[in-house]
GUNUTOR-817656 format. One line per field, with one value per residue (C-alpha): residue number from 1; x, y, z. Coordinates in nm, 4 decimals. Layout:
N
tormar <- (NUM|...)
xx <- (X|...)
yy <- (Y|...)
zz <- (Z|...)
***
This chain:
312
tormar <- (1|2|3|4|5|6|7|8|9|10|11|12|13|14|15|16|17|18|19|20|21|22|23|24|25|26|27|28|29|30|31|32|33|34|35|36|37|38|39|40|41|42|43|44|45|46|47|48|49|50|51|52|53|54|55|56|57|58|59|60|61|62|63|64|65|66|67|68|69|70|71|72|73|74|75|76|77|78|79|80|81|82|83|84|85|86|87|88|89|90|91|92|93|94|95|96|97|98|99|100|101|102|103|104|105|106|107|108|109|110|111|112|113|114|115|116|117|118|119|120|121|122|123|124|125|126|127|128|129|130|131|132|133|134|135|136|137|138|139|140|141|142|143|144|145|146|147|148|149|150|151|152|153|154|155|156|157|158|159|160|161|162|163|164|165|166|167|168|169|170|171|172|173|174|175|176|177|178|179|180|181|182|183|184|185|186|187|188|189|190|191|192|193|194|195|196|197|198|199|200|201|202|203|204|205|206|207|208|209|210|211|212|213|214|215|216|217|218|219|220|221|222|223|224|225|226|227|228|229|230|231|232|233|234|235|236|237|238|239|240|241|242|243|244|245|246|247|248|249|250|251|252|253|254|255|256|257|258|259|260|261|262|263|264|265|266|267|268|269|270|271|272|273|274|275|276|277|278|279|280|281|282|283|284|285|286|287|288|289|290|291|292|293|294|295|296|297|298|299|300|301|302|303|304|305|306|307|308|309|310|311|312)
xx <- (2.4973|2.8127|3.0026|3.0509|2.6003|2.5990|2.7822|2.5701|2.2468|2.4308|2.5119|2.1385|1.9822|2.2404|2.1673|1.7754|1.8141|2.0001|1.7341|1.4542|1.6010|1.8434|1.6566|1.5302|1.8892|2.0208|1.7744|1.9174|2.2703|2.3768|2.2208|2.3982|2.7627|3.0149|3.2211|2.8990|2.7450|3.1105|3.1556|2.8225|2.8487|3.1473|2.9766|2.6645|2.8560|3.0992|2.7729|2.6212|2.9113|3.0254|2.6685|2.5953|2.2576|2.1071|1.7567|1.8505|1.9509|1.6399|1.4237|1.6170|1.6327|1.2615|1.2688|1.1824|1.4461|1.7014|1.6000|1.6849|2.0064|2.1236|2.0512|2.1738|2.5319|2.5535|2.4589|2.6959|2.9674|2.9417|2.9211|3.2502|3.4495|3.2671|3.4053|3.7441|3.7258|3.6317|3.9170|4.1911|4.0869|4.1015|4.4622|4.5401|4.3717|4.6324|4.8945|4.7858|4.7083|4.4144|4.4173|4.4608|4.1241|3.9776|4.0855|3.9474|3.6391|3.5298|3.3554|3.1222|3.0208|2.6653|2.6289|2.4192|2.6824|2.6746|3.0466|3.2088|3.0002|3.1452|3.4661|3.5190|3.4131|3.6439|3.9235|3.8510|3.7680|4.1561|4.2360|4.0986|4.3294|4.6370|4.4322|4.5605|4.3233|4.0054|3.7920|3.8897|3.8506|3.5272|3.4266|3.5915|3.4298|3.0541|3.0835|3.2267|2.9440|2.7027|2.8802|2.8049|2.4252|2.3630|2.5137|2.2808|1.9815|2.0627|2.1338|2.0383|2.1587|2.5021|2.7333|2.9459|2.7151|2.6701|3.0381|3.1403|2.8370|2.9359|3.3037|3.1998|2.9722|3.2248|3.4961|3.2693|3.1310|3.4898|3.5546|3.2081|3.2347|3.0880|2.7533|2.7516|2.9128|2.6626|2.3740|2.4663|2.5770|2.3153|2.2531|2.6351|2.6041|2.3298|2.4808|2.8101|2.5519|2.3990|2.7030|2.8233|2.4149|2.5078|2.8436|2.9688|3.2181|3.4377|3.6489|3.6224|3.2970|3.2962|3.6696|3.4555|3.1643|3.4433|3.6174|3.3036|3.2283|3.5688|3.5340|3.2203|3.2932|3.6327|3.4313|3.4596|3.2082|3.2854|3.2699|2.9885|2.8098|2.9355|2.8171|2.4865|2.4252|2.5315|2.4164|2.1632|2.2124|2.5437|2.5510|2.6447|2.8383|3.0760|3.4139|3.3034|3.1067|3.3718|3.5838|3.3051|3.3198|3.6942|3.7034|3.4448|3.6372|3.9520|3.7147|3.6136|3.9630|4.2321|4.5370|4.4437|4.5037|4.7397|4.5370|4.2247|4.4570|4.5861|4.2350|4.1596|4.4297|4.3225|3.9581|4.1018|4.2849|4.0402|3.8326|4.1471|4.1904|4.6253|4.6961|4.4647|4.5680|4.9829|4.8766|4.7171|4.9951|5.2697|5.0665|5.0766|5.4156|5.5080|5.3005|5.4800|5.5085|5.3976|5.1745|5.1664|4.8491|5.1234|5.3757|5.1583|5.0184|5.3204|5.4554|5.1524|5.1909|5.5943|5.4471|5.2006|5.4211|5.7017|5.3600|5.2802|5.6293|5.6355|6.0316|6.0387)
yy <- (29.6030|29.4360|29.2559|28.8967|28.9771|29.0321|28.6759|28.5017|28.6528|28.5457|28.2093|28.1475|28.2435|28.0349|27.7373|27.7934|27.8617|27.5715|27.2916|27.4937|27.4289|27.1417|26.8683|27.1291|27.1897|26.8187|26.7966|27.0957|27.1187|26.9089|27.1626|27.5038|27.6024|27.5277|27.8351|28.0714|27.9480|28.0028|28.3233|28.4045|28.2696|28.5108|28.8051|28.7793|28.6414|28.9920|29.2054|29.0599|29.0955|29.4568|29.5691|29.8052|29.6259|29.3039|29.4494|29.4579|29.1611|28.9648|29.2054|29.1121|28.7239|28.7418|28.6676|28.3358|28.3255|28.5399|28.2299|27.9686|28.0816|28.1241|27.7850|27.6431|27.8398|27.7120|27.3718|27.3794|27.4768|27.2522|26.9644|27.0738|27.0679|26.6991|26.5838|26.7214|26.4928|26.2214|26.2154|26.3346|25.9853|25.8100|25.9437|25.8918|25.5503|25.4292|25.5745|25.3514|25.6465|25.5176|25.6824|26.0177|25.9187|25.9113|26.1806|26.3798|26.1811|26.1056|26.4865|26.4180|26.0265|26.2441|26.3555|26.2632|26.2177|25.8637|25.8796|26.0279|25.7554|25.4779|25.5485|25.6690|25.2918|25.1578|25.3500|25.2337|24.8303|24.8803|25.0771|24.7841|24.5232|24.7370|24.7179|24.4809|24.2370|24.0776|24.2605|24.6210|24.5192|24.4028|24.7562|24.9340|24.7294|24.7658|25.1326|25.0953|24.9232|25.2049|25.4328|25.1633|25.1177|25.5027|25.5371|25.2372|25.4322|25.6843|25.4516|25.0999|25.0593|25.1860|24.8761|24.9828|25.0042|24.6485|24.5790|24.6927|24.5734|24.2552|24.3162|24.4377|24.1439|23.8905|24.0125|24.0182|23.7292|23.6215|23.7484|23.6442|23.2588|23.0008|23.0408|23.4031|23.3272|23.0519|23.2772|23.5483|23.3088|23.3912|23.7462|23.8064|23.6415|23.8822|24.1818|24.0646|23.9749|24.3615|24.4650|24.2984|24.3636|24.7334|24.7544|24.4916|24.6621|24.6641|24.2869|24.3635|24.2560|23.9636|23.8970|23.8910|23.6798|23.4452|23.4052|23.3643|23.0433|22.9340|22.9470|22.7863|22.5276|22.4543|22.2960|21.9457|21.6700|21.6100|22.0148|22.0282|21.7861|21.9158|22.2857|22.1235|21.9417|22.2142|22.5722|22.4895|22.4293|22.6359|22.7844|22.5784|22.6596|22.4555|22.5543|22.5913|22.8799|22.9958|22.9827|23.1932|23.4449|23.4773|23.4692|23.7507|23.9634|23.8828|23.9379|24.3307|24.4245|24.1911|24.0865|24.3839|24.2234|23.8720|23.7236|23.7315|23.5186|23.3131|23.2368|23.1062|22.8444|22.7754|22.6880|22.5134|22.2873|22.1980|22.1288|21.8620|22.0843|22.1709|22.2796|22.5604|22.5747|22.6268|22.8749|23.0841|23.0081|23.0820|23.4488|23.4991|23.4129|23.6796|23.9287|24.2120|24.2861|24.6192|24.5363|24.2582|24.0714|24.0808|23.9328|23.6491|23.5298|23.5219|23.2920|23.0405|23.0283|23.0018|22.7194|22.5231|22.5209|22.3220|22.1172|22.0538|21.9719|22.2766|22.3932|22.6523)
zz <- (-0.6497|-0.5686|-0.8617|-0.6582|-0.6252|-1.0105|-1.0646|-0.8382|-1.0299|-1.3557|-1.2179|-1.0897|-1.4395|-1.6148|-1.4403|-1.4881|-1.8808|-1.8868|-1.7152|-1.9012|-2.2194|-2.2109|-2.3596|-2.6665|-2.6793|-2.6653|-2.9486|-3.1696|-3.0592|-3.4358|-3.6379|-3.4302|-3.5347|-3.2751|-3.3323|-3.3407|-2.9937|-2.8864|-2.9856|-2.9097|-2.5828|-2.4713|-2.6151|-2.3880|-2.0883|-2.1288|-2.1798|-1.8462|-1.6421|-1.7456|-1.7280|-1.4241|-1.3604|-1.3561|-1.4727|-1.8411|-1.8623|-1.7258|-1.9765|-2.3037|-2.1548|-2.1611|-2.4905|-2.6142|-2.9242|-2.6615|-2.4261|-2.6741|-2.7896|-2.4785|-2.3895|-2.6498|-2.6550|-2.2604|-2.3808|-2.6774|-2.4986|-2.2194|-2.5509|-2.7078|-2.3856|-2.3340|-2.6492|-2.5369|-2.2379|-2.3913|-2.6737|-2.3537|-2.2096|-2.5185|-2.5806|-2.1723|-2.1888|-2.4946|-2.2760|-1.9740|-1.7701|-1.5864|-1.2499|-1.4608|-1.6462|-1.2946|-1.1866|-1.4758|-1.5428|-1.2169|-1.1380|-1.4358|-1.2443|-1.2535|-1.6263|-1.8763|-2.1025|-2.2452|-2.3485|-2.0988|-1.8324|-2.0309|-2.0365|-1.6888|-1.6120|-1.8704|-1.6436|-1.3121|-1.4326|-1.5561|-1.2135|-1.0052|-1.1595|-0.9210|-0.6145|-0.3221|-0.1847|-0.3701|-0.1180|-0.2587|-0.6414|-0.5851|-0.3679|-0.6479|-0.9221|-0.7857|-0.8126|-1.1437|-1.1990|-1.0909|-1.3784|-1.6316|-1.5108|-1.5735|-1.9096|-1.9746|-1.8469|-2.0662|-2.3551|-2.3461|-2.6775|-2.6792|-2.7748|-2.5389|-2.2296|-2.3048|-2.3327|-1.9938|-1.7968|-1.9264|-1.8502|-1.4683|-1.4076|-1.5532|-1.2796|-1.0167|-1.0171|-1.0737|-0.6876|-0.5652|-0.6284|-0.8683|-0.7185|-0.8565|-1.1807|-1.3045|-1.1989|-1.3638|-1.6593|-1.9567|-1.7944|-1.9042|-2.2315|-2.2961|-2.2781|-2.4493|-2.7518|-2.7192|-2.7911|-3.0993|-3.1894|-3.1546|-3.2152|-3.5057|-3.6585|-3.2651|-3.2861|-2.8780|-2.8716|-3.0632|-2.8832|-2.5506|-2.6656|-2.7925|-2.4884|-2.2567|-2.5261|-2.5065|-2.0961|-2.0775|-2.3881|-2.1718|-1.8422|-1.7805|-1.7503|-1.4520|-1.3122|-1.5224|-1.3165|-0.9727|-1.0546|-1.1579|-0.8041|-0.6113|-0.8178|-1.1355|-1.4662|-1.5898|-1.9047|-2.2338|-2.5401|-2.7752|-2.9097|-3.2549|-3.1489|-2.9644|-3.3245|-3.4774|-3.2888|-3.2444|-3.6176|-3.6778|-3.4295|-3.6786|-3.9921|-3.8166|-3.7695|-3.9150|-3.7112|-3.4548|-3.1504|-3.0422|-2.8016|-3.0572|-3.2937|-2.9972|-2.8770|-3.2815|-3.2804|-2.9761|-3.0485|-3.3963|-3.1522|-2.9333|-3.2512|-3.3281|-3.6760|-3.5911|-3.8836|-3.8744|-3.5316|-3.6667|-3.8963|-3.6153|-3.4000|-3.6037|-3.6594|-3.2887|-3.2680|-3.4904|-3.3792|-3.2330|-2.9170|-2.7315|-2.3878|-2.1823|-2.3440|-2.6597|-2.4038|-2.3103|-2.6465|-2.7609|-2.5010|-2.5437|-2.8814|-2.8612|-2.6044|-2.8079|-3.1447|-2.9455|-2.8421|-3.1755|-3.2593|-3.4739|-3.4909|-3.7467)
***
């Protein structure tokens, strides 16, 4: 027998070891040693390759605890270099290296790997925002959307499933029109209120919430009206609950990101408290500045100081 015939046998039994036993695996995997199902791994995959028959092989795989261990060493494996992925793209995505998150991610669009899934969408939602015309974000953001929608099939409680379907739909519905937006209104609200359900510790999530309130809180009368005549009810919230939010996302993670403590003196001055609102401000202000969401809050809040006739 050939050696390329040998690899395809291998190959073919891998890959039927594998489904057999993947979800007893799944199951397991937390209890196996890394390093062992590694090693172990190796060792069998030399012993089938060097051996002069395939015969041998199939006999000692008949084994149920041969069976097992095999899976579970393919399984493993295949775990370990998931994790690897999924802390390159944490490092590439702090490094602004979306289209190289893509690129890497975008193979595994088909796992059942919750983690990778999610961020491979948090990659291309960033990737969109460099497309041209509003007609290719929203193509590229519905099949971002399709990533998100399977990690949530796999885990409709993962805070950040929630997260980025909320993210996606909010963008969307962005290009679609106000139609879209105040339909999908509550469905948005929802999700963003999964994920600070499942996820409390993250200031993101309570960030997001916050700035849908803010948004919502921030409609006229008047539009409010309009919107009403012409689409439904909209959606309602009030700026103090936009404040609560904001401020929980500052109580998870204190002073962790500008535009959180822009978006609090905001809401304190559209609550007519200013000097809670300074305070805030003059935080922003001081904050320093690495990305461009630094750039702008500090400019607003450089902005609405002067406003406030705030000079030092």
């Amino acid at each position: 027998m050939s050696r390329v015939l040998r690899l395809l046998q291998v190959q073919r039994v891998q890959s039927c070891l594998q489904q057999a036993f993947f979800n007893w695996a799944k199951k397991e995997i937390r209890v196996l040693r890394p390093k062992s199902i590694s090693t172990f791994l190796k060792a069998h995959a030399n012993f089938i390759i060097k051996s002069s028959t395939f015969s041998p092989v199939l006999l000692r795989l008949k084994e149920p605890a041969a069976l097992l261990v095999f899976s579970a060493a393919s399984v493993g494996t295949a775990a370990m270099a998931d994790a690897e992925l999924s802390s390159q793209a944490d490092q590439l995505y702090d490094q602004m290296e979306y289209a190289k998150i893509v690129e890497i991610l975008e193979p595994k669009k088909e796992c059942d790997d919750v983690e990778l899934l999610w961020r491979l969408a948090r990659a291309m939602y960033e990737q969109h925002k460099r497309l041209g015309s509003d007609a290719e974000k929203l193509s590229y953001l519905q099949q971002g959307k399709v990533t998100v929608e399977r990690a949530m099939q796999l885990n409709d409680k993962h805070p950040n499933c929630h997260k980025w379907m909320a993210i996606y739909l909010n963008a969307i519905t962005k290009l679609q029109g106000s139609r879209a937006q105040i339909e999908q209104g509550q469905v948005i609200k929802g999700h963003m209120l999964k994920a600070c359900e499942y996820g409390p510790s993250d200031p993101t999530n309570w960030h997001l919430i916050g700035m849908w309130a803010f948004t919502v809180a921030d409609i006229s009368w008047t539009m409010r009206k309009l919107a009403q005549v012409i689409f439904g009810e909209p959606p309602k919230a009030t700026f103090q609950e936009a404040l609560e939010y904001f401020l929980k996302a500052e109580e998870a993670q204190p002073g962790s990101y500008s535009m959180n403590l822009l978006m609090i003196a905001k809401s304190y001055q559209k609550l007519k408290d200013n000097d809670n609102a300074i305070v805030y401000l003059k935080k922003t202000r001081d904050y320093p500045v690495k990305t461009m969401d630094d750039q702008q809050a500090h400019k607003e809040a450089v902005d609405l100081l002067k406003y406030l006739g705030v000079k030092d």
